[in-house]
Structure formats: C-alpha cells, structure tokens
N, CA, C and O atoms as a Tinker XYZ file with bonds, in Angstrom:
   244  protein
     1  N     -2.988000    4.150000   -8.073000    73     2
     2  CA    -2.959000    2.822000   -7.494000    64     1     3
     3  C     -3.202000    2.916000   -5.992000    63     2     4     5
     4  O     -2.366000    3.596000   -5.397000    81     3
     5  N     -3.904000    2.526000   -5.457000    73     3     6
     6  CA    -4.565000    2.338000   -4.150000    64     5     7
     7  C     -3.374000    0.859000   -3.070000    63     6     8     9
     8  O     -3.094000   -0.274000   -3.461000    81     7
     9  N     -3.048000    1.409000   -1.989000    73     7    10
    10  CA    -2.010000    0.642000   -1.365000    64     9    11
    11  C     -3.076000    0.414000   -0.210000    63    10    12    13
    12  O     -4.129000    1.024000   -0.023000    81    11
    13  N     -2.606000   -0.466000    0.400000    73    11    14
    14  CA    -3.615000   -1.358000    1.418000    64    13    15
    15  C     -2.413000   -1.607000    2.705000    63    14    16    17
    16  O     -1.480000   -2.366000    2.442000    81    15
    17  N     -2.460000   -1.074000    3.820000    73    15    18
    18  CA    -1.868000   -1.227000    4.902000    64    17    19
    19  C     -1.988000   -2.757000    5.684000    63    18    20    21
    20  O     -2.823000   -3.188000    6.480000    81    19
    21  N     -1.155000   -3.172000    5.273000    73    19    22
    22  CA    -0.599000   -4.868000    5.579000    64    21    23
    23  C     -0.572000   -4.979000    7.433000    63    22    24    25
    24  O      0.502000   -4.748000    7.989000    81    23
    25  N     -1.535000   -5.260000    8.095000    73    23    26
    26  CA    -1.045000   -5.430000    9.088000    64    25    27
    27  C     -0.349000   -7.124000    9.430000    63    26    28    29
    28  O     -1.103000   -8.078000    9.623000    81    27
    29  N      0.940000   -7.238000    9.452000    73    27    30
    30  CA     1.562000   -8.018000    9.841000    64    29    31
    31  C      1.235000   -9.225000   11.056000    63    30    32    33
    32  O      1.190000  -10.454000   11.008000    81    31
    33  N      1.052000   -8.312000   12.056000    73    31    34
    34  CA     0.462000   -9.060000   13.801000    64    33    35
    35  C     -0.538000   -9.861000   13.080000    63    34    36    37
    36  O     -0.226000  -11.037000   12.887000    81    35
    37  N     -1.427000   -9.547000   12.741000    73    35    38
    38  CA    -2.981000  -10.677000   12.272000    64    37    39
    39  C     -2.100000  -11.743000   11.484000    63    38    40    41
    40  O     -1.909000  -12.900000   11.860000    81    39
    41  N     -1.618000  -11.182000   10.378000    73    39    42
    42  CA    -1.465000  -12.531000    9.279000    64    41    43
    43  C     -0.183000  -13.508000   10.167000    63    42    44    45
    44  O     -0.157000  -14.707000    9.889000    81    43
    45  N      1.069000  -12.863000   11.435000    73    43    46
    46  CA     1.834000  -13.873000   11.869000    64    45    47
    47  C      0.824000  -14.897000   12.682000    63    46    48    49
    48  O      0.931000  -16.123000   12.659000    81    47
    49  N     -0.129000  -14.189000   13.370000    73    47    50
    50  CA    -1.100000  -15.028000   14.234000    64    49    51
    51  C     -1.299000  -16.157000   13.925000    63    50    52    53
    52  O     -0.895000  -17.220000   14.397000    81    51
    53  N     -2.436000  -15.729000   12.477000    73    51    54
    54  CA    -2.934000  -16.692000   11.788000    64    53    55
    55  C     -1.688000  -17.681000   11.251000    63    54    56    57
    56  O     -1.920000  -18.827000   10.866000    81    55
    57  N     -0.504000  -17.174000   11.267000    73    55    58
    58  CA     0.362000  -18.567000   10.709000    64    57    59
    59  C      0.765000  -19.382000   11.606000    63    58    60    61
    60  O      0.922000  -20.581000   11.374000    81    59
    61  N      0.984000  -18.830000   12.750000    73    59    62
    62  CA     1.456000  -19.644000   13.835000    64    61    63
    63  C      0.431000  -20.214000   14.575000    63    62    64    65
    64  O      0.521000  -20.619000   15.733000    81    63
    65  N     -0.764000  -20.231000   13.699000    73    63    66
    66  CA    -2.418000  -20.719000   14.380000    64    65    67
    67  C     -2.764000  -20.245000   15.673000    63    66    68    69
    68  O     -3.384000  -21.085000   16.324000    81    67
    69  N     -2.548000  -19.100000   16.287000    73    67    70
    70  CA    -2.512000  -18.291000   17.639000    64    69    71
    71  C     -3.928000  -17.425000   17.926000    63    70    72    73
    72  O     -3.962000  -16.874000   16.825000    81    71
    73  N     -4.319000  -17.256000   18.154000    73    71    74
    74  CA    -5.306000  -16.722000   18.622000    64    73    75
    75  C     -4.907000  -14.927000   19.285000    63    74    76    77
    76  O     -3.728000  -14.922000   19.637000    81    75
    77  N     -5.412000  -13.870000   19.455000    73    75    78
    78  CA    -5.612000  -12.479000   19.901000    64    77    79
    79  C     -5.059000  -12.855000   21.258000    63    78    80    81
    80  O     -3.912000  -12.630000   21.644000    81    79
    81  N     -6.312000  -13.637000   22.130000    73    79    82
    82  CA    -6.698000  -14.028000   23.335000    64    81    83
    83  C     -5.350000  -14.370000   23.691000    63    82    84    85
    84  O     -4.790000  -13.667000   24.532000    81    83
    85  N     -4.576000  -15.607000   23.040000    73    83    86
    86  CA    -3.456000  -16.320000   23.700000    64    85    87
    87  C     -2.307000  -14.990000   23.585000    63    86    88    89
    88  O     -1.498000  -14.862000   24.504000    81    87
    89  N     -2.284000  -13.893000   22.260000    73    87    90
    90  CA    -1.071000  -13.145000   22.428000    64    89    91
    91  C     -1.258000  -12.291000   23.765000    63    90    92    93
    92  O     -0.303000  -11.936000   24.456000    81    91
    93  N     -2.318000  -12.061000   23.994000    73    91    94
    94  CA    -2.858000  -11.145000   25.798000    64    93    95
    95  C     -2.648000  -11.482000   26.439000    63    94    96    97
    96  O     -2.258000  -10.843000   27.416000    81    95
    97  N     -2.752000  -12.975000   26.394000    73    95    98
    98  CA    -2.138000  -14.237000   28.084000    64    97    99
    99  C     -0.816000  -14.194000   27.942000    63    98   100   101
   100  O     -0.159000  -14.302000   28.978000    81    99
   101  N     -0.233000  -14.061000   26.901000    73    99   102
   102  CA     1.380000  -13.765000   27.111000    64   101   103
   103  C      2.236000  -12.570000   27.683000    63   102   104   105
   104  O      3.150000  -12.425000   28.496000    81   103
   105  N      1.473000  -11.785000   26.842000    73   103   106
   106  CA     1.793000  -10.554000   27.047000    64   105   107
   107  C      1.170000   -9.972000   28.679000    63   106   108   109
   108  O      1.740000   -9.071000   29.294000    81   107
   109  N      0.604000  -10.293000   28.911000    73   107   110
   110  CA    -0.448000   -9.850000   30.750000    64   109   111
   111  C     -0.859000   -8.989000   29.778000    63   110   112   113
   112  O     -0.171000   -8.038000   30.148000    81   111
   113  N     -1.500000   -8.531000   28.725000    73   111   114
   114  CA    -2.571000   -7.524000   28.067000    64   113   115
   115  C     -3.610000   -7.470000   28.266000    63   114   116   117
   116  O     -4.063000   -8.613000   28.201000    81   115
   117  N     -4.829000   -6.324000   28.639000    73   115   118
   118  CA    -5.893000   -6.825000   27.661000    64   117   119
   119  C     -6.469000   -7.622000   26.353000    63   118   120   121
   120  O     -5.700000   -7.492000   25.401000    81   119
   121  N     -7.114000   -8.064000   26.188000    73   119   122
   122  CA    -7.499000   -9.015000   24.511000    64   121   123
   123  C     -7.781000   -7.573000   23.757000    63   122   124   125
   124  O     -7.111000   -7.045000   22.870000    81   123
   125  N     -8.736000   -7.204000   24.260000    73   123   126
   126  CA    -9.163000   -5.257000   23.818000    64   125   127
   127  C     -7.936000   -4.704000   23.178000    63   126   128   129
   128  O     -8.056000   -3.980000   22.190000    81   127
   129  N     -7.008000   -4.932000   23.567000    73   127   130
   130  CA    -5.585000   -4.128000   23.243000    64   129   131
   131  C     -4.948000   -4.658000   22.169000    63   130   132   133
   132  O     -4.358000   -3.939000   21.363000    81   131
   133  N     -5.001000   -5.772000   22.075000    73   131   134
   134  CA    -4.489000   -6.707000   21.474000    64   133   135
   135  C     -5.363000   -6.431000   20.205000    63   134   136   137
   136  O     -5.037000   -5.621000   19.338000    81   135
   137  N     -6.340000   -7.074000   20.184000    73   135   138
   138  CA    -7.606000   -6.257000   18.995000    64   137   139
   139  C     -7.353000   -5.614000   18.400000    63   138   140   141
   140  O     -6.987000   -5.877000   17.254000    81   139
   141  N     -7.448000   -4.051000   19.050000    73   139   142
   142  CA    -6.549000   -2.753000   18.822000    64   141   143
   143  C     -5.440000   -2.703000   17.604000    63   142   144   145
   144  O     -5.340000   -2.006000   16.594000    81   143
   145  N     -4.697000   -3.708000   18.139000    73   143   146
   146  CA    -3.329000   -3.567000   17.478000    64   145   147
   147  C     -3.559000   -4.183000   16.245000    63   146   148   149
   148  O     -3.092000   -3.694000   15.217000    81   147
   149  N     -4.468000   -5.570000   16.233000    73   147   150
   150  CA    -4.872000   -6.101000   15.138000    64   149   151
   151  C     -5.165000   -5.411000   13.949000    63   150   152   153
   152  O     -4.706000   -5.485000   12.809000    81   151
   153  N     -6.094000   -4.676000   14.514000    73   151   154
   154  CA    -7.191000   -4.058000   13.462000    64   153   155
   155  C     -6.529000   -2.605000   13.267000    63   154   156   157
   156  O     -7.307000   -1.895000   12.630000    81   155
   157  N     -5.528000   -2.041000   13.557000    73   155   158
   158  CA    -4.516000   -1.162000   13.060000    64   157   159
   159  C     -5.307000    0.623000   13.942000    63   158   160   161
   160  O     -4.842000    1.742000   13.723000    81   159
   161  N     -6.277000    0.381000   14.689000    73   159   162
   162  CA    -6.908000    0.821000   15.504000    64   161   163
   163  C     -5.574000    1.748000   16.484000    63   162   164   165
   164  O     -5.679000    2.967000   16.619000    81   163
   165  N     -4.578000    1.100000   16.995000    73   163   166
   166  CA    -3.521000    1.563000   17.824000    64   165   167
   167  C     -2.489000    0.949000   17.392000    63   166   168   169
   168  O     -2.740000   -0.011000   16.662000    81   167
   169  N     -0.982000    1.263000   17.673000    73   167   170
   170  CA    -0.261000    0.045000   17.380000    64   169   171
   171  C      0.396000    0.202000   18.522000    63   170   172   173
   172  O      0.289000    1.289000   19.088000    81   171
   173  N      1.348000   -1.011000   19.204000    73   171   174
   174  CA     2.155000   -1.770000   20.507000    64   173   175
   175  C      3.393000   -0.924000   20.449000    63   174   176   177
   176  O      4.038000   -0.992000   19.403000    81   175
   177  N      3.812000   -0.168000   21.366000    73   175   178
   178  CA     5.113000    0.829000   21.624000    64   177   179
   179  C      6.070000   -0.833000   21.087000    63   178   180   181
   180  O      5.712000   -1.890000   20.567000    81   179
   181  N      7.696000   -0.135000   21.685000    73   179   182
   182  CA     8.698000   -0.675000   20.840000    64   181   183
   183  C      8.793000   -2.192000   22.217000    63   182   184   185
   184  O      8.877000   -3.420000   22.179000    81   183
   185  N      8.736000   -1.426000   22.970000    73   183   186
   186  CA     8.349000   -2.754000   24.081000    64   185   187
   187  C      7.852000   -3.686000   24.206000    63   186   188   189
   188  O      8.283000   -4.671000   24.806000    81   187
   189  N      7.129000   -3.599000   23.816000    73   187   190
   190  CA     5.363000   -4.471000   23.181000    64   189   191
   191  C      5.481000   -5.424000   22.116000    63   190   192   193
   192  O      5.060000   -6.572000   21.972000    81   191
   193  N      6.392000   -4.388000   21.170000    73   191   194
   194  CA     6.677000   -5.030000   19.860000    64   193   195
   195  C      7.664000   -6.029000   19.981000    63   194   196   197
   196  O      7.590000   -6.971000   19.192000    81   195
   197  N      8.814000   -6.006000   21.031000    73   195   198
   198  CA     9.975000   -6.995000   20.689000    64   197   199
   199  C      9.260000   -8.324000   21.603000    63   198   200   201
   200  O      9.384000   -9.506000   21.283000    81   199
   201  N      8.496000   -7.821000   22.797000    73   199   202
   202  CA     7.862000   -9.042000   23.024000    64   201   203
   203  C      6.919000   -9.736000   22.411000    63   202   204   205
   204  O      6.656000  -10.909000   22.675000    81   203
   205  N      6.165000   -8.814000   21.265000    73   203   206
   206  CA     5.673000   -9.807000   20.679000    64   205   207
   207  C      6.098000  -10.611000   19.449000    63   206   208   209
   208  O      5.509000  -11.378000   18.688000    81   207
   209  N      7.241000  -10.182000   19.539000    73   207   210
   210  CA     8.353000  -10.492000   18.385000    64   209   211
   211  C      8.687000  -11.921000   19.311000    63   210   212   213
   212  O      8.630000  -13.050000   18.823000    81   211
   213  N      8.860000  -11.779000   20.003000    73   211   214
   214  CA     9.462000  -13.176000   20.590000    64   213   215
   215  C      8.526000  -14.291000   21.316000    63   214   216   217
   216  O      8.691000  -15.438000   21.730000    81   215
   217  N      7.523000  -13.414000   21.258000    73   215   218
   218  CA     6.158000  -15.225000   21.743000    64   217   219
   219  C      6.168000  -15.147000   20.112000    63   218   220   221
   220  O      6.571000  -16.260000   19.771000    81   219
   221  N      5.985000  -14.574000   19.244000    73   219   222
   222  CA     5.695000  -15.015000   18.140000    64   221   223
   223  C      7.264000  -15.662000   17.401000    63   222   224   225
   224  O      7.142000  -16.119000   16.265000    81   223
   225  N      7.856000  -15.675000   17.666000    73   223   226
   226  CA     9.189000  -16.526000   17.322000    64   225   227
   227  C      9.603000  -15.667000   15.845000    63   226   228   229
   228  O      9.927000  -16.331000   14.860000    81   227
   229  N      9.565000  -14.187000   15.778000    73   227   230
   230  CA     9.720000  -13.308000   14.167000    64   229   231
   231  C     10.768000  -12.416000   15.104000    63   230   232   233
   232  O     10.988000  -12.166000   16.289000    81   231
   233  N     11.324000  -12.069000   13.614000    73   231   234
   234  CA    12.236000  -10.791000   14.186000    64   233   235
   235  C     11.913000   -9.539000   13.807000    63   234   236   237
   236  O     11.526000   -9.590000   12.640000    81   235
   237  N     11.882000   -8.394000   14.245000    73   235   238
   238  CA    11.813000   -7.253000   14.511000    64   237   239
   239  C     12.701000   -6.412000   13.222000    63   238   240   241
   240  O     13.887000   -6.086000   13.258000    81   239
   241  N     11.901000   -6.232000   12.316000    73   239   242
   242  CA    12.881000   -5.054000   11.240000    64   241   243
   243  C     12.526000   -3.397000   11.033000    63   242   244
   244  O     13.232000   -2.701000   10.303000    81   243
C-alpha cells in the first residue's frame, strides 16, 4: 500500500482561503520559503511552525 505525505500547511491555507503570499506578509518571509514549505521541498523550524500555527488560528500537535 503506497502512503502519500499529507502536507497539512497547503490544505489549512486553502481552508482558511489564504494565499502562500499573505502567510510571507505575516510571517516577514520570503513567498520562495513559504512555497518551500508548501510543496514539502523544506519544512519551517519549531519557530516558524507555532507562528504559523497562530496566523493560521490551528494548534500545534
């Protein structure tokens, strides 16, 4: 059975109708970085993560 790595960040985006661009203006990021993280390319240290835990209004498990 073949498992498929769920990236989370894209699908909260898309629920909270958010855009890459707007999580970068929050964050002072690059969009590039942000991308990155999207597309499972890099992922956001633990720093990164609780702030984006909190423009995105999710909690951190």
């Amino acid at each position: 059975m073949e498992t498929k790595n769920l990236n989370r960040l894209i699908v909260v985006l898309a629920e909270k109708n958010r855009m890459n661009k707007w999580l970068a203006e929050q964050l002072g990021k690059d969009p590039v970085t942000v991308s990155k993280w999207c597309t499972n390319s890099t992922q956001p240290n633990l720093e990164n993560l609780i702030d984006i835990a909190r423009f995105l209004e999710v909690t951190c498990k």
